[in-house]
N, C-alpha and C positions, 0 to 999 in steps of 0.2 A: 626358268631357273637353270644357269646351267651349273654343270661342276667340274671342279677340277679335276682331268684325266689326269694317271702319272703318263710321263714321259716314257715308262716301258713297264707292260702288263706283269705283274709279281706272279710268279707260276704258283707259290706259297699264301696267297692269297687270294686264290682262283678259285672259281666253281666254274661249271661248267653246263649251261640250263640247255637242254635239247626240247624245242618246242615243236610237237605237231606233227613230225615228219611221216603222215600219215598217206595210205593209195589216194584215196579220195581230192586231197588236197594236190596231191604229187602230178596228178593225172589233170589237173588245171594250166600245168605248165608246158612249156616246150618239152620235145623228150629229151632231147639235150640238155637244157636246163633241170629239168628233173633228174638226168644225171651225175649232173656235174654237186647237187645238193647234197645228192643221196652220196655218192664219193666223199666229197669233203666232211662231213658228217661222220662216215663211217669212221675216216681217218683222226679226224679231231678227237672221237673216242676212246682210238688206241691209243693218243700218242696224249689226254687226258688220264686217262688210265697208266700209260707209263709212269707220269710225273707225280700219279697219287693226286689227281687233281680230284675231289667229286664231283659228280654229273647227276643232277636230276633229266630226267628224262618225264614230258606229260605227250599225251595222246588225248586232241580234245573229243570230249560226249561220246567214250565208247560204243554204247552200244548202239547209237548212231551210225554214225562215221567208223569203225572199226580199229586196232589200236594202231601202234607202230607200225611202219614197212617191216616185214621181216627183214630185209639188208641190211637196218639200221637194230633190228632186236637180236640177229646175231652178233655183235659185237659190245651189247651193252655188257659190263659184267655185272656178274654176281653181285647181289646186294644195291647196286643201283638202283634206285624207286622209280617204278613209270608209272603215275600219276596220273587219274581218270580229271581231265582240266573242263569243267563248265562253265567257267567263268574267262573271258577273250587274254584279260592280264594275270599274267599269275601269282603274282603279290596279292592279288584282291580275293581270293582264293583260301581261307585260314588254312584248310590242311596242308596244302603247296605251301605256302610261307612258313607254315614251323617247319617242315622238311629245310628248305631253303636255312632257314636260319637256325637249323641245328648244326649249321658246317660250320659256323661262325668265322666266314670269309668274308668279305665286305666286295670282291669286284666277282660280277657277275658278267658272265661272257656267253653272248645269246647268239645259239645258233637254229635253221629252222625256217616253220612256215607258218603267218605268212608276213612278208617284211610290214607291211603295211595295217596291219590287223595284229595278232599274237603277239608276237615280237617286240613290236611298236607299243600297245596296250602292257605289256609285262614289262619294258625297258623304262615307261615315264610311275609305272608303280614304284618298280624298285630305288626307281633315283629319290621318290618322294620319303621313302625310307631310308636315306642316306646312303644307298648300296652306288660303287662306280659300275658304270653299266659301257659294254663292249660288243656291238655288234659286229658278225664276220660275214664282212659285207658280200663273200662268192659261196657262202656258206648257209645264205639266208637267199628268199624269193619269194614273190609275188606274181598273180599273173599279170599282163598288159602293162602301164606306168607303176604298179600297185610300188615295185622293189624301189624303184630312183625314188618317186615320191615318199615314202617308208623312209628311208634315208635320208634323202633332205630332211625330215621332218623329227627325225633323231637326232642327227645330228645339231640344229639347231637346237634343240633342248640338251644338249652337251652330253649326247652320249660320244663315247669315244667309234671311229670306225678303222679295221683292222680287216685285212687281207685273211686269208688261211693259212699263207709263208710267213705274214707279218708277225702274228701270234705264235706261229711255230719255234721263231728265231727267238719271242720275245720271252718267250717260255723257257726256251735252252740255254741260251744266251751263251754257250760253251761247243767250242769248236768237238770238245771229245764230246761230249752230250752226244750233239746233235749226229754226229758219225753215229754213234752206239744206237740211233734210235731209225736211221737212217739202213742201216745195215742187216739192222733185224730183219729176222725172218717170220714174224711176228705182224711187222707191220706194213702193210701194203699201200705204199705213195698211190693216190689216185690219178689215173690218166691227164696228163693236160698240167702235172700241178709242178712246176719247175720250182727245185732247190737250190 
């Protein structure tokens, strides 16, 4: 079933789902790769946060697995829900979904681990609930094939895929915007991420 993406993500009609970004998970990946998630992550956060976008934030099978990276829990703010996820999708989940749909935002923009599992499972839920679903494809990871194949397999099911600059832009859309947010002292561009 696919659906139709807009042609440019609505910052006003955005949430923002932060899945999984947990040690255990982090530590399957390259270290490079694991940094470069945990960076784009942290910053999608702030610069979420600047725009008043909500962010749910889950951490799957705490007391398993353990919650959030701290990199990624300092920067969640205040009042943000991080969400104990046992269930792989998070639509399938009732407490995550009334969280999720108390924002009453309809596009959903996945970022997290793992591309191929979480992500993928939470992205073909939401769509099945009429939500437009956005993954950020340098923002999300898998280990071995798991990411390309997660991706192909998204995207054929019509999820939209979006860069971490792409979103950035799609979200500002304003030359002053993006200077003011750009500028801040507040928020820290991650290594490697050209504007």
């Amino acid at each position: 079933m696919r659906q139709d993406v807009p042609k440019l993500i609505d910052v006003d009609d955005s949430m923002l789902l932060v899945i999984d970004v947990q040690d255990v998970f982090l530590a399957k990946l390259s270290p490079s790769m694991a940094e470069q998630v945990v960076e784009r992550v942290r910053w999608l956060i702030q610069v979420a946060e600047w725009f008043r976008v909500p962010i749910v934030v889950t951490a799957e099978d705490v007391p398993k697995h353990g919650a959030t990276t701290v990199r990624i829990k300092d920067v969640i703010p205040a009042g943000a829900p991080e969400l104990n996820k046992v269930i792989f999708g998070l639509a399938q989940q009732p407490d995550i979904l009334q969280v999720v749909q108390r924002f009453e935002r309809k596009t959903a923009v996945l970022v997290g681990l793992e591309t191929d599992v979480c992500v993928q499972h939470s992205a073909f839920g939401l769509i099945q609930l009429g939500y437009t679903v956005v993954a950020v494809v340098d923002a999300t990871a898998s280990p071995e094939s798991g990411h390309e194949l997660g991706l192909a397999r998204m995207h054929d099911a019509g999820v939209g895929l979006v860069s971490t600059k792409g979103l950035f832009y799609e979200w500002s859309r304003d030359i002053a915007k993006t200077g003011e947010i750009l500028q801040s002292s507040r928020i820290h561009r991650p290594k490697g991420l050209l504007l």
